[in-house]
SEMARPA-60390 format. One line per 4 residues: number of its first residue (from 1); their letters; for each residue x, y, z of C-alpha. Coordinates in nm, 3 decimals. Layout:
NUM	A	X:Y:Z ~ ...
This chain:
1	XXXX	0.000:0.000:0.000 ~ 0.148:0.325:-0.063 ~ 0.204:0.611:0.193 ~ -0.027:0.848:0.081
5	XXXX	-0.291:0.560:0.122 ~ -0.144:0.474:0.474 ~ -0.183:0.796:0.528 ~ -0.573:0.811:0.517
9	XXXX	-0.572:0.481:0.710 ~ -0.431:0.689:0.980 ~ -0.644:1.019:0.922 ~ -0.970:0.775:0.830
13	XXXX	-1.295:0.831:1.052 ~ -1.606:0.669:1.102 ~ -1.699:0.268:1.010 ~ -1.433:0.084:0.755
17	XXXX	-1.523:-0.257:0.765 ~ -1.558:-0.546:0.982 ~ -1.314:-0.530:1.305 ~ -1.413:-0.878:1.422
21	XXXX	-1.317:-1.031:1.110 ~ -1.005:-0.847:1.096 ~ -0.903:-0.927:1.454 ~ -1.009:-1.335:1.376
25	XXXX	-0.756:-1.287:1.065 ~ -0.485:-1.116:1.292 ~ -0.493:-1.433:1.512 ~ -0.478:-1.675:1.264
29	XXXX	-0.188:-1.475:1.116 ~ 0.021:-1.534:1.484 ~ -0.071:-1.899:1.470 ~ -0.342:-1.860:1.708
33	XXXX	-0.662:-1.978:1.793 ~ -0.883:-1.709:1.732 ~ -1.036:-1.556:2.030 ~ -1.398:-1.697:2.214
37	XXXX	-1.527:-1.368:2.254 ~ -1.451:-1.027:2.063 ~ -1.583:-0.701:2.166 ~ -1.627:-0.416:1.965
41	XXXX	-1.589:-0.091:2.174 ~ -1.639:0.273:2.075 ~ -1.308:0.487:2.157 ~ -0.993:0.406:2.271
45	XXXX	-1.084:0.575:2.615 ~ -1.388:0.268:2.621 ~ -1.148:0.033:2.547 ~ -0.836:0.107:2.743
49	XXXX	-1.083:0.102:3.033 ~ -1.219:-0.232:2.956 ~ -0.849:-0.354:2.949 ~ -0.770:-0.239:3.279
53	XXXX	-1.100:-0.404:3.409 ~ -1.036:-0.747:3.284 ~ -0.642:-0.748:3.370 ~ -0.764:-0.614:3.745
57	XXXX	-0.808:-0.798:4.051 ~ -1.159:-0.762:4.224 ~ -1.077:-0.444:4.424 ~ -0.958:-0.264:4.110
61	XXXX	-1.272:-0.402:3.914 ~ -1.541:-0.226:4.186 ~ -1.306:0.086:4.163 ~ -1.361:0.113:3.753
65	XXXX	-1.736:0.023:3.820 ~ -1.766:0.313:4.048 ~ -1.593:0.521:3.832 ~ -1.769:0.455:3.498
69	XXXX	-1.647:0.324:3.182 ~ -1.510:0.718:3.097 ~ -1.489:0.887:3.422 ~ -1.740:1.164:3.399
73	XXXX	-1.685:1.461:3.263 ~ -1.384:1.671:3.159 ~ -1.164:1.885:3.415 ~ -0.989:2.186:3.303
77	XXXX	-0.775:2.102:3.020 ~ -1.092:1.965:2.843 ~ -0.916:1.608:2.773 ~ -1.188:1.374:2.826
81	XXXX	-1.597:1.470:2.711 ~ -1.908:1.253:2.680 ~ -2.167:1.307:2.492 ~ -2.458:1.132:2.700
85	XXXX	-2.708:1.046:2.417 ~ -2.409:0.807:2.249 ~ -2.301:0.713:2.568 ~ -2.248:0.305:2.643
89	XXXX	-2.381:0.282:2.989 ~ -2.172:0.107:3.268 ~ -2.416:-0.191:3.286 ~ -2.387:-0.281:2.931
93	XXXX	-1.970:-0.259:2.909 ~ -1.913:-0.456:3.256 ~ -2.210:-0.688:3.213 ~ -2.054:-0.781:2.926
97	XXXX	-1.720:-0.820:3.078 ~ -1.847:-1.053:3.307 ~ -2.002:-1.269:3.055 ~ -1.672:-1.347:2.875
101	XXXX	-1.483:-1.429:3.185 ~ -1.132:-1.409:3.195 ~ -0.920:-1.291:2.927 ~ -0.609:-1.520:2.928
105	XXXX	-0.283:-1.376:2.905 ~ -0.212:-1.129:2.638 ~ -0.087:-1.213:2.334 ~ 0.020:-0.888:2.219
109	XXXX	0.338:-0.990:2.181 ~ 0.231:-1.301:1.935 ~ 0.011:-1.082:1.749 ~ 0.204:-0.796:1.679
113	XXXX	0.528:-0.714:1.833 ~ 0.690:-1.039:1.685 ~ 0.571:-1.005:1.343 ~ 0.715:-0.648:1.335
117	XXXX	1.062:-0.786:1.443 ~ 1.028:-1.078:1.151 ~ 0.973:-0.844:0.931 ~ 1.199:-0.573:1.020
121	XXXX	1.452:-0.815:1.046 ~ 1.368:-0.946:0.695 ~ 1.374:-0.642:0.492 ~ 1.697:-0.534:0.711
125	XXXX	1.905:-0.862:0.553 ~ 1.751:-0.816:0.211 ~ 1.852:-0.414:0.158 ~ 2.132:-0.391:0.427
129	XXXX	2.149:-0.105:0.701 ~ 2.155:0.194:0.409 ~ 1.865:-0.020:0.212 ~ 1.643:0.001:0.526
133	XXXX	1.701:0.373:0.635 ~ 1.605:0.488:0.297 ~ 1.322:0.221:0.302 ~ 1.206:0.432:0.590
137	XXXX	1.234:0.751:0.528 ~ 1.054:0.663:0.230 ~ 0.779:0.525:0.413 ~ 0.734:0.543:0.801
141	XXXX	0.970:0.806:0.852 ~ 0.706:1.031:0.654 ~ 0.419:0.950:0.844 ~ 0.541:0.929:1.205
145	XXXX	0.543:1.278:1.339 ~ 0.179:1.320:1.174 ~ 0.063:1.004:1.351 ~ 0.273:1.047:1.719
149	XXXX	0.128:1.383:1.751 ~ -0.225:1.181:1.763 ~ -0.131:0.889:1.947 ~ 0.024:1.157:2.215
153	XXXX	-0.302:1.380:2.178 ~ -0.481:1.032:2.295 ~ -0.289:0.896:2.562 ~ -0.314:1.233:2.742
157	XXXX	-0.675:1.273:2.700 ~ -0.656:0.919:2.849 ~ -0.461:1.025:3.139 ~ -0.729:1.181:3.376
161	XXXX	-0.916:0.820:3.358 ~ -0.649:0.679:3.625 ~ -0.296:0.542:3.586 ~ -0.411:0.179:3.479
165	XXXX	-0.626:0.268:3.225 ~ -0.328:0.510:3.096 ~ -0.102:0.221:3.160 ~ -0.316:-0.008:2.931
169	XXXX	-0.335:0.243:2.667 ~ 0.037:0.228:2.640 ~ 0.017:-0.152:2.591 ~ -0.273:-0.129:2.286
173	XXXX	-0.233:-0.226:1.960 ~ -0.254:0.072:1.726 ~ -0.483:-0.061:1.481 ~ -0.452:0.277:1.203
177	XXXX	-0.206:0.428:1.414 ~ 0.057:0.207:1.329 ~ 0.027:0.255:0.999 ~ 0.360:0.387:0.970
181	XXXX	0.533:0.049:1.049 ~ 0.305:-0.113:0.856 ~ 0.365:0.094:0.564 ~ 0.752:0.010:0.553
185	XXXX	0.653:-0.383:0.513 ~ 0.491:-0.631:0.260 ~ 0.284:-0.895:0.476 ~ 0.128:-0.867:0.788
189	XXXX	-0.186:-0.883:0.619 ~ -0.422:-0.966:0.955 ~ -0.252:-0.644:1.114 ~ -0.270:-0.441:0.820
193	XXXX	-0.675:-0.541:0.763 ~ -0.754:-0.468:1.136 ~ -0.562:-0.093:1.064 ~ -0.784:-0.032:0.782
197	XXXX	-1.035:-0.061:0.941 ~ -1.037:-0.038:1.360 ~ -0.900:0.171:1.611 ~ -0.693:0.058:1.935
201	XXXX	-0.721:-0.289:2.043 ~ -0.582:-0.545:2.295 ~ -0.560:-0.923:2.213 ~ -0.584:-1.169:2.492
205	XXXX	-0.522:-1.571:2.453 ~ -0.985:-1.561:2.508 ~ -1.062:-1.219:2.439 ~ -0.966:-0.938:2.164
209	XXXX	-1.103:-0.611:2.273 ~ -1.105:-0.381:1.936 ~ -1.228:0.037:1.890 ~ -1.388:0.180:1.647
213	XXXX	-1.246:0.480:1.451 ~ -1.283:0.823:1.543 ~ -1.620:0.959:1.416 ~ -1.470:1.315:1.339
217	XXXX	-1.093:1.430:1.331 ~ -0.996:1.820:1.237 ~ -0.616:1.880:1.179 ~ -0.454:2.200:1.115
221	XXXX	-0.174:2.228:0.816 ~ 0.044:2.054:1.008 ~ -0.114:1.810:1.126 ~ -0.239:1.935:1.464
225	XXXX	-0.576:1.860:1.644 ~ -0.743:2.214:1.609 ~ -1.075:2.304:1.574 ~ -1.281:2.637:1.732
229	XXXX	-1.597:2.520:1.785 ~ -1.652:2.190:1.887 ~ -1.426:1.862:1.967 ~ -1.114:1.844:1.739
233	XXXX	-1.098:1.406:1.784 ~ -1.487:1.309:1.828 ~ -1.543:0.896:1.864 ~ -1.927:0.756:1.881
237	XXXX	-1.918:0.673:2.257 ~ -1.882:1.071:2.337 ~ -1.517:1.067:2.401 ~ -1.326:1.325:2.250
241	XXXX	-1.044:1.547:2.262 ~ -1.070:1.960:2.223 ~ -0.747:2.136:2.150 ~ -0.623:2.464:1.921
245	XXXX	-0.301:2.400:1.720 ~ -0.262:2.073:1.910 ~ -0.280:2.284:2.254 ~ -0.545:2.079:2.482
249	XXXX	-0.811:2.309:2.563 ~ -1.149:2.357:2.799 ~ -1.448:2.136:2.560 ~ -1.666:2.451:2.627
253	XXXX	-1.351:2.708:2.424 ~ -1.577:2.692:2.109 ~ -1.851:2.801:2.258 ~ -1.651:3.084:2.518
257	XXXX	-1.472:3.201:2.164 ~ -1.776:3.367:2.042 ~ -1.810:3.588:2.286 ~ -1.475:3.690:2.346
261	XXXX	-1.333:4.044:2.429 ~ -1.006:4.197:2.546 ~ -1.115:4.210:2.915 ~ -1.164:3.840:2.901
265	XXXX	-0.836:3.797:2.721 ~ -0.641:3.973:3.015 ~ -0.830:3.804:3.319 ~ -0.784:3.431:3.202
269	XXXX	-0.507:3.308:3.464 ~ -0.330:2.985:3.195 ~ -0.108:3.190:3.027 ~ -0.125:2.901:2.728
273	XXXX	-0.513:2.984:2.706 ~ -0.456:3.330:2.739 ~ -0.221:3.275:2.397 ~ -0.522:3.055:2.242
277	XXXX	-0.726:3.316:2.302 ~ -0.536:3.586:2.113 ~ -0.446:3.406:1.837 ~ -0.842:3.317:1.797
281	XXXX	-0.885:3.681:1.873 ~ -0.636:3.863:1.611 ~ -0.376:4.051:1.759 ~ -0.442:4.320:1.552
285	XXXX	-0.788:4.341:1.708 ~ -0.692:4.336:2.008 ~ -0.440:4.635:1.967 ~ -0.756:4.802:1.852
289	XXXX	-1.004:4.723:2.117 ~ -0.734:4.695:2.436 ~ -0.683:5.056:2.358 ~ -0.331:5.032:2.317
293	XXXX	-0.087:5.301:2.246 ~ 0.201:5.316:1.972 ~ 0.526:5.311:2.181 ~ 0.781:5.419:1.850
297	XXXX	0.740:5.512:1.489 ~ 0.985:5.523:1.204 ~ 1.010:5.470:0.842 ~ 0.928:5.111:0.831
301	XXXX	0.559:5.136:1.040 ~ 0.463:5.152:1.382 ~ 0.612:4.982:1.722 ~ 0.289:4.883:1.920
305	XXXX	0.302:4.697:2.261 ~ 0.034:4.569:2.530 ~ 0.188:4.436:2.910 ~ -0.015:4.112:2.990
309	XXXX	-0.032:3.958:3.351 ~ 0.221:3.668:3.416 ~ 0.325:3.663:3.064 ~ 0.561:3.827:2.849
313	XXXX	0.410:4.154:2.694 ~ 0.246:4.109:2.288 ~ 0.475:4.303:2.070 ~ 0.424:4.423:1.729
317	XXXX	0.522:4.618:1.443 ~ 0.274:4.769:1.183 ~ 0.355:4.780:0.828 ~ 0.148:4.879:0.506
321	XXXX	0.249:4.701:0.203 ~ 0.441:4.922:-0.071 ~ 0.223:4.763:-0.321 ~ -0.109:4.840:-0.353
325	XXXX	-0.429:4.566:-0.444 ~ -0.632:4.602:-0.718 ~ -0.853:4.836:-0.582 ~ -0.573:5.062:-0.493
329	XXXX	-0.586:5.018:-0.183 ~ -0.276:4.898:0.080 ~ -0.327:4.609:0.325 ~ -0.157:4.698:0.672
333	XXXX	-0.040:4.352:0.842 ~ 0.084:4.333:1.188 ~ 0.410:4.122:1.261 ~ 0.459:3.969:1.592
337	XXXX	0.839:4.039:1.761 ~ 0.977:3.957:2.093 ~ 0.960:4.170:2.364 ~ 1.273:4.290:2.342
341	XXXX	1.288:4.461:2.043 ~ 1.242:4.867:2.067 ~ 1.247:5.033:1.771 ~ 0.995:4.927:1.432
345	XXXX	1.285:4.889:1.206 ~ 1.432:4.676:1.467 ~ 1.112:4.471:1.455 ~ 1.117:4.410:1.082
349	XXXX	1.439:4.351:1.022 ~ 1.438:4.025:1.274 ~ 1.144:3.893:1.098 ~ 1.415:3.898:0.795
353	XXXX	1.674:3.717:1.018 ~ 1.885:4.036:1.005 ~ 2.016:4.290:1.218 ~ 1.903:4.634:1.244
357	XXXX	2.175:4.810:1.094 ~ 2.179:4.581:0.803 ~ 1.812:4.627:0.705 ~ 1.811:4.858:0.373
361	XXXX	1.528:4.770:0.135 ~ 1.482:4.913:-0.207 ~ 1.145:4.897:-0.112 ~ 0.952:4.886:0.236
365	X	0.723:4.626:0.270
């Protein structure tokens, strides 16, 4: 399969095909027996927490019953929401816990971690050391960063739910997240159909627990959870993960954005929101409505800067472009400099990488 298609398998949302089948296949692929019982879960949140209950010992089993299969609501980072109408109640996920019985051991190593090493191994002995590392950067290497930043986004929203759920989260199987090992190798076919078309899952020697995809997924341009006004990772059970340019934020941000204003800006205490909320806001807007005051002037446009409560102070330089749109009119664009710098044409010439005294344009900008 080639990257760009592994690609989607990692960005792909909502149903894909049949998990079951592709976690029966997976087995049969190890040279297992396939499992008694599979169950088909809605998030990874759903299913790390069903991992945790079947691996626990009776004490830790009452504690996750108490808790819920998804711990309530979100605190103040907004990692973990439910939406209640989708939600799978506690009855129905630990009723049906109980009616499998015990898992067995896991066989994640059997099912995936071995395979991987054949194959690695494999390919390594067929292209050499150089053969593989371009194999990889051809392949993997492309796709990792985009697919880490997810996997990361996850495990942290997974965090608040208790240190054995996150602990069993760092033992799942990928399923479309580890599409870029899967990318790098011919075979593995059982692996690769359960990525195609399932989440996170965890394999036991009587029990595969498998997740669905997410339902919704918003990435910036580089790849990012980011969305304004709603959950930026969404799956069917209600879990889902809120965040701006990757940044976790509070599930009710969308809805606080609308109504935003420079007084609100200054009195939020998390200096990272209080970033969020500017960059949502426009800087140049808020120069406008903070009523801020024009500190230096010069040739090259206007030195502007605003002091901001336990952070470092928003600095800026306003130029108008030398060349005029269609209309005949000139757009004036604000440019962002660190605090330090005191003078406009000091400003603009370190967004050039330059020092001050070598700044001489034909033209100003």
């Amino acid at each position: 399969m080639e990257t760009l298609t592994w690609e989607r398998v990692a960005r792909a949302t909502g149903p894909g095909g049949d998990p079951e089948a592709a976690v029966r296949q997976a087995y049969r692929a190890a040279g297992l027996v396939e499992p008694e019982h599979v169950l088909v879960l809605g998030s990874p949140a759903m299913g790390a927490v069903a991992a945790a209950w079947l691996t626990g010992d009776g004490t830790r089993r009452r504690a996750l019953e108490e808790a819920g299969p998804a711990a309530g609501e979100p605190d103040g980072d907004g990692a973990a929401a439910r939406s209640e109408p989708d939600r799978v109640t506690d009855e129905a996920l630990f009723g049906a816990l109980r009616a499998m019985g015990e898992p067995g051991r896991s066989v994640r190593d059997v099912v995936r971690t071995q395979p991987w090493e054949r194959a690695r191994a494999a390919v390594h002995a067929e292209l050499g050391p150089a053969g593989w590392a371009a194999l990889w950067d051809q392949t993997g290497a492309r796709l990792w960063p985009q697919v880490d930043q997810l996997v990361t986004a996850i495990r942290r929203g997974l965090a608040d739910l208790g240190g054995e759920v996150l602990r069993q989260a760092l033992d799942a199987v990928l399923g479309q997240h580890d599409a870029p090992w899967l990318s790098a190798f011919d075979g593995l076919e059982g692996l690769k159909r359960v990525a195609e078309c399932a989440g996170w899952w965890w394999p036991y020697e009587r029990v595969a627990i498998v997740t669905e995809r997410p339902v919704e997924l918003h990435l910036d341009d580089l790849g990012r959870l980011h969305r304004a006004d709603g959950p930026a990772m969404a799956y069917s059970d209600g879990f889902a993960l809120h965040a701006w340019h990757g940044m976790p934020v509070p599930a009710e941000f969308g809805a606080s954005m609308r109504d935003i204003t420079p007084e609100r800006i200054r009195e939020e205490d998390n200096a990272e929101l209080r970033r969020v909320m500017l960059e949502h806001f426009g800087y140049d807007r808020y120069l406008a409505e903070s009523g801020a005051r024009p500190v230096q002037r010069d040739e090259t446009g206007v030195l502007w800067c605003i002091d901001l409560p336990g952070d470092e102070s928003i600095t800026m330089v306003e130029v108008v472009n030398s060349t005029p749109e269609p209309d005949g009119t000139r757009r004036t664009y604000f440019l962002r400099v660190p605090p330090w710098v005191q003078r406009a044409r000091q400003g603009v010439a370190w967004t050039f990488g330059i020092a001050e005294e070598d700044y001489r344009p034909e033209r100003e900008t």
